[in-house]
C-alpha positions as CSV (number, residue, x, y, z in Angstrom):
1,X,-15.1,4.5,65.6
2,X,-14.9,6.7,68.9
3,X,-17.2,4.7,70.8
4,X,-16.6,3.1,74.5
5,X,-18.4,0.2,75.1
6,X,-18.9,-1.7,78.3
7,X,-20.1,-5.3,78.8
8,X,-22.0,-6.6,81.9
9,X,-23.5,-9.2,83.3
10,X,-26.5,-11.0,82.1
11,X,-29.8,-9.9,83.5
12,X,-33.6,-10.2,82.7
13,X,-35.5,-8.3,80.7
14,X,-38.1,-7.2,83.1
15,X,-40.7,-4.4,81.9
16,X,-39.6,-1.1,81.9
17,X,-42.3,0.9,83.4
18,X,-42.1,3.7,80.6
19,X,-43.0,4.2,77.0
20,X,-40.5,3.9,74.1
21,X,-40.6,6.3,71.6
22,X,-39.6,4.4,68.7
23,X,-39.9,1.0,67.4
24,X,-38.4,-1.3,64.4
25,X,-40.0,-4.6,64.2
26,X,-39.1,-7.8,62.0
27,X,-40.3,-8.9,58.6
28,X,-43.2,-11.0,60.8
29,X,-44.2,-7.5,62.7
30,X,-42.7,-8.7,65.8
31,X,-40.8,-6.4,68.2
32,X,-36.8,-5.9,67.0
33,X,-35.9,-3.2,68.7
34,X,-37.5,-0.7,71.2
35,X,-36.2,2.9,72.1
36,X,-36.3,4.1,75.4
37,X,-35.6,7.9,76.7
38,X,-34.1,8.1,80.2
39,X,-32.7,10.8,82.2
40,X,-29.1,10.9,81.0
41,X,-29.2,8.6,78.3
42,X,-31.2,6.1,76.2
43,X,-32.0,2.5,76.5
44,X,-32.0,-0.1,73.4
45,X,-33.8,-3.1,74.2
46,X,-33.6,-6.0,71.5
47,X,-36.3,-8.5,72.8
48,X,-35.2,-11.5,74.4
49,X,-31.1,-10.3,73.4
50,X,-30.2,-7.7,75.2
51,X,-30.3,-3.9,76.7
52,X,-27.8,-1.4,75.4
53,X,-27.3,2.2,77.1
54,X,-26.3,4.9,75.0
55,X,-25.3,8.4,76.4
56,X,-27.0,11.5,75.1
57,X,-23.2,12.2,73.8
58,X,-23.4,8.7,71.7
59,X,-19.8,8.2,73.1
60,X,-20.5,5.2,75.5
61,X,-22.3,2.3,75.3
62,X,-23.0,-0.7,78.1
63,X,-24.9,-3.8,77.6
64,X,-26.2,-5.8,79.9
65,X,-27.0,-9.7,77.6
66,X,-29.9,-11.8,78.2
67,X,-29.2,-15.1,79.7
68,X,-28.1,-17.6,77.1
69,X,-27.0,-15.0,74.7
70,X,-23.8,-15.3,72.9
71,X,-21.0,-13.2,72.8
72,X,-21.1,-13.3,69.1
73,X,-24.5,-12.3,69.0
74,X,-23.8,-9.1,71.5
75,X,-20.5,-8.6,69.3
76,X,-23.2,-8.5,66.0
77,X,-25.6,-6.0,67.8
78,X,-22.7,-4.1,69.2
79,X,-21.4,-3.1,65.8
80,X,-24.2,-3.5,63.3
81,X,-27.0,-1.5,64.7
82,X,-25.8,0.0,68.4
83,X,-22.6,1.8,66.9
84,X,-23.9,3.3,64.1
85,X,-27.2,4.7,66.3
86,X,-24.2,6.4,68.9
87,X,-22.4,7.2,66.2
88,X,-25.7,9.7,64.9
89,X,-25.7,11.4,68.5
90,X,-22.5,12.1,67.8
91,X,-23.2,14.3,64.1
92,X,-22.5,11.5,62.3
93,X,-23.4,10.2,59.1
94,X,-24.5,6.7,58.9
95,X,-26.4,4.6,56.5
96,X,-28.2,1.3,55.9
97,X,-25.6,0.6,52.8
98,X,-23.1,-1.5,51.7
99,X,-19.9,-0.1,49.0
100,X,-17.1,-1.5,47.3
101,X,-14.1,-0.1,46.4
102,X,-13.5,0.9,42.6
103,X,-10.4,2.4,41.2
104,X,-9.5,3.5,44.5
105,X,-13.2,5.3,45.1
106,X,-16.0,4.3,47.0
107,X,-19.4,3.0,45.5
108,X,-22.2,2.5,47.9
109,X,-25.4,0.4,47.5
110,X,-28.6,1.6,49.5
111,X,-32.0,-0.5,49.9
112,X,-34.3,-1.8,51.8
113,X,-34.3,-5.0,53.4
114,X,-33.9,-7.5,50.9
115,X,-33.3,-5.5,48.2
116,X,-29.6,-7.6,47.8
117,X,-27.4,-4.5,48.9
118,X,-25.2,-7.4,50.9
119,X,-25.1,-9.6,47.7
120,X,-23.9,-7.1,45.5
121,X,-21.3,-6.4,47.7
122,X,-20.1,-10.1,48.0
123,X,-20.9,-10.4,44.2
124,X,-17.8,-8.0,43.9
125,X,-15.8,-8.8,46.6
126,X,-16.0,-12.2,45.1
127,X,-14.1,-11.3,41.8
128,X,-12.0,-9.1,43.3
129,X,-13.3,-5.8,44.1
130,X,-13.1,-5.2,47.8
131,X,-16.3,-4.7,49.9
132,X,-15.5,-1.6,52.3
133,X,-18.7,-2.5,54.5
134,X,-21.8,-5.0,54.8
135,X,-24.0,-2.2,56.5
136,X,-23.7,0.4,58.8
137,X,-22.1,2.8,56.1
138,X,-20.3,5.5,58.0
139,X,-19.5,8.6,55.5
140,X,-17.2,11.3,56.7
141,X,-16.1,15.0,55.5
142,X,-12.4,14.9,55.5
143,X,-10.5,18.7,53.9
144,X,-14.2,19.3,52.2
145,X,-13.8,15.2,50.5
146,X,-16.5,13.0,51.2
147,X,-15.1,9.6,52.6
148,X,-16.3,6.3,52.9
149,X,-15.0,4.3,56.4
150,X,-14.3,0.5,56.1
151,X,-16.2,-1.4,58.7
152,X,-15.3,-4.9,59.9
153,X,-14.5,-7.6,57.4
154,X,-17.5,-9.5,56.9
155,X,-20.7,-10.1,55.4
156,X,-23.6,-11.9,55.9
157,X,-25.6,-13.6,53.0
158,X,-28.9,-16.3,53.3
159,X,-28.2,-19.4,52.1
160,X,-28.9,-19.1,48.2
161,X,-26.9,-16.1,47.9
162,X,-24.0,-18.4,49.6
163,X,-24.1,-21.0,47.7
164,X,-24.3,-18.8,44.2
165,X,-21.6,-17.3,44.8
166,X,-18.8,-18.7,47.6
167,X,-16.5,-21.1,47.1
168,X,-16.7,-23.9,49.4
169,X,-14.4,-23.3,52.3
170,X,-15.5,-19.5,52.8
171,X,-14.6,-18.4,56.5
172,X,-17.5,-18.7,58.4
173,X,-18.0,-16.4,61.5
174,X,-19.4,-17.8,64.7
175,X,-23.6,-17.8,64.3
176,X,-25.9,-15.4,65.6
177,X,-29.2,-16.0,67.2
178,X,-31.3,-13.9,66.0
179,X,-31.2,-14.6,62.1
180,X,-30.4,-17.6,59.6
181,X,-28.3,-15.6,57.7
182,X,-24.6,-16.9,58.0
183,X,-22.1,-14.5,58.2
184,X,-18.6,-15.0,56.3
185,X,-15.1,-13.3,57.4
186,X,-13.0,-11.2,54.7
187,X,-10.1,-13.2,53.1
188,X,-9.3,-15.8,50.5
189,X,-12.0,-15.5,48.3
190,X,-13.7,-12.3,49.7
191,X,-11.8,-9.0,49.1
192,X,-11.8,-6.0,51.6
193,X,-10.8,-2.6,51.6
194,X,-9.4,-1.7,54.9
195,X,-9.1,2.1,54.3
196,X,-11.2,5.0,53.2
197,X,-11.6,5.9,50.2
198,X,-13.5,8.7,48.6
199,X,-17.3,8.6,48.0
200,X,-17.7,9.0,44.4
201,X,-21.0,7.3,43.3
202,X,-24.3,5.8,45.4
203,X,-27.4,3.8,43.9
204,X,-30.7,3.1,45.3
205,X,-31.6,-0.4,44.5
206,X,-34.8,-0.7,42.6
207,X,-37.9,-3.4,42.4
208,X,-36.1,-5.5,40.4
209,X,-38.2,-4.8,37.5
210,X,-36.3,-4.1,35.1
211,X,-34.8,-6.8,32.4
212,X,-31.8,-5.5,32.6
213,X,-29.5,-3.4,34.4
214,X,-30.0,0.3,34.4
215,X,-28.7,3.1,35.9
216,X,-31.1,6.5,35.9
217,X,-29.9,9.5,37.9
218,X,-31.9,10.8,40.6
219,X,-32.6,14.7,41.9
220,X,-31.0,16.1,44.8
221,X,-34.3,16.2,46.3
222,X,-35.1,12.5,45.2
223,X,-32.2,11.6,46.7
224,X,-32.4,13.7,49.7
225,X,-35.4,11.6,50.9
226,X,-34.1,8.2,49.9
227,X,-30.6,9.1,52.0
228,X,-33.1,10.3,55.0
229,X,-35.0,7.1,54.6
230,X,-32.0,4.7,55.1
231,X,-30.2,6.9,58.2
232,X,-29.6,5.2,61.0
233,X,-30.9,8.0,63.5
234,X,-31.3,7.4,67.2
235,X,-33.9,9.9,68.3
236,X,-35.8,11.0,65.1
237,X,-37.8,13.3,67.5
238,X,-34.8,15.9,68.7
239,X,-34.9,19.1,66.2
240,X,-31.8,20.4,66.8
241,X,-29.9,17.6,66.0
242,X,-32.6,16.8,63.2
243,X,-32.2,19.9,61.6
244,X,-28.3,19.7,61.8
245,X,-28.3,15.7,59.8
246,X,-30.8,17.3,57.4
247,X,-28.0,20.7,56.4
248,X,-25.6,18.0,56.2
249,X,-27.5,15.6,54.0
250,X,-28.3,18.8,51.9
251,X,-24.6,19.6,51.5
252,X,-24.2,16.2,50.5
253,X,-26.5,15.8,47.5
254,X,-25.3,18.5,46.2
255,X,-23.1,16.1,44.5
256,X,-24.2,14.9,41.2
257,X,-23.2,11.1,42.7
258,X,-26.6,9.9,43.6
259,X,-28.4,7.4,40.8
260,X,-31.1,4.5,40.6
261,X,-30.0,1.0,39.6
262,X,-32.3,-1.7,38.8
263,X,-31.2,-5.1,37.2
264,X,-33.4,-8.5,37.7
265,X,-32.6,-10.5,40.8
266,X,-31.0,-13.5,39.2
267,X,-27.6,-14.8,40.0
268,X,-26.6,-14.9,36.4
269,X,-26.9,-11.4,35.7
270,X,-24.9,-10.1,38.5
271,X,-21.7,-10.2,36.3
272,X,-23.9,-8.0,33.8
273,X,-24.1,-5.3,36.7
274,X,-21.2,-5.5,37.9
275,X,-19.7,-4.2,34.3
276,X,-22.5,-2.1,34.0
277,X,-21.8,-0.1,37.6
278,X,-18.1,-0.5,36.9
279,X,-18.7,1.4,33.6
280,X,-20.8,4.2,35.0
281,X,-19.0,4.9,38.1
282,X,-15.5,5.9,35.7
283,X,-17.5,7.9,34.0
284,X,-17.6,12.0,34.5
285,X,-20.7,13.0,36.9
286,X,-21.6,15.5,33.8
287,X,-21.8,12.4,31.2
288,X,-23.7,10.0,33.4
């Protein structure tokens, strides 16, 4: 990923003196991460973590950690949510999304937070189907092919999710401070896909309301609006480069590769959708 990054010293987080454009809070409504516009770049403040500038160009980033802040923890935000925000100033397609790699394609999973995108990625990876990324989905254009990038080899899971379905003995990474999710390295038990492959199927996770796994496709438009819904985007507010992710996100969904999947979210039946996706995804785009 063609992004520079600088690390400095620790400082405060005094008050800004300006107001952010954009804000994503945590599941209690608290402040996650504000936005800041500045003259030759933007400023990402995670509250009480650390400040990250981004140039207009989304080619360099520098952070400057909170006191008492890991290096782990500025590693995590480094990669999960500051890269893939420079990456969008760049042109860049990026999603909130896991995939897994299937017959040599790529199969991504898009949902909301807690949805269970992560462990249906482990829940492959786990019986060996590599997991290409946890998040942070980066999808590229390659001699008119749509490609999936890996991303680093791990993933995090909460602790049920864990203990359904590692063995004991999983690779733990260091923790990170800012969630009780634990966070477990590629290897061993957990199959990864360290190149591209091409993007051949994505499903929007449902409610959970259905009794058992099923696949529906969705419209271009319908999935036009779900894929704008989980971009990461860094300034939703510039036109120009709006207009340019929407063409692209057009072009994309053209592709008959876009589909619902709902299951019930109970460890047991995971093996069920597993066989079921498997299935669909070898299937012709016209039969599905």
């Amino acid at each position: 990923m063609s992004v520079e990054f600088r690390l400095d010293a620790t400082r405060e987080q005094e008050p800004l003196g300006q107001t952010m454009f954009h804000e994503w809070t945590s599941p209690d409504g608290s402040p996650w991460l504000s936005f800041y516009r500045q003259d030759t770049n933007y400023l990402l403040r995670f509250a009480g973590l650390a400040d990250f500038e981004v140039s207009t160009d989304g080619r360099d980033v520098r952070c400057w950690p909170a006191p008492n802040v890991s290096d782990e923890t500025i590693r995590h935000l480094h990669l999960n949510q500051v890269t893939p925000l420079a990456l969008s100033r760049q042109g860049r397609l990026v999603f909130h999304a896991s995939a897994v790699a299937i017959d040599e394609c790529a199969i991504a999973f898009a949902g909301t937070s807690g949805r269970g995108k992560s462990t249906l990625a482990a829940s492959f990876a786990t019986n060996a189907t590599p997991f290409l990324t946890d998040d942070g989905l980066l999808v590229e254009s390659t001699d008119g092919q749509w490609r999936i990038v890996p991303s680093h080899p791990s993933i995090r899971l909460w602790d049920d999710s864990q203990e359904a379905l590692l063995a004991a003995g999983a690779t733990m990474a260091p923790p990170v401070q800012f969630t009780t999710k634990s966070r477990f390295l590629a290897g061993g038990e957990i199959a990864f896909c360290d190149e591209s492959r091409p993007f051949e199927r994505m499903y929007f996770l449902g409610e959970g309301q259905s009794s058992a796994p099923a696949i529906e496709r969705m419209s271009p438009t319908a999935s036009l609006i779900e894929l704008v819904k989980h971009s990461f985007m860094l300034d939703i507010d510039e036109r120009e480069m709006l207009a340019a992710h929407f063409e692209e996100l057009a072009d994309l969904v053209k592709r008959p590769i876009f589909f619902k999947l709902d299951y019930p979210r109970s460890y047991e039946v995971l093996a069920e959708v597993r066989k079921a996706v498997t299935k669909h995804c070898r299937q012709p785009t016209e039969e599905t």
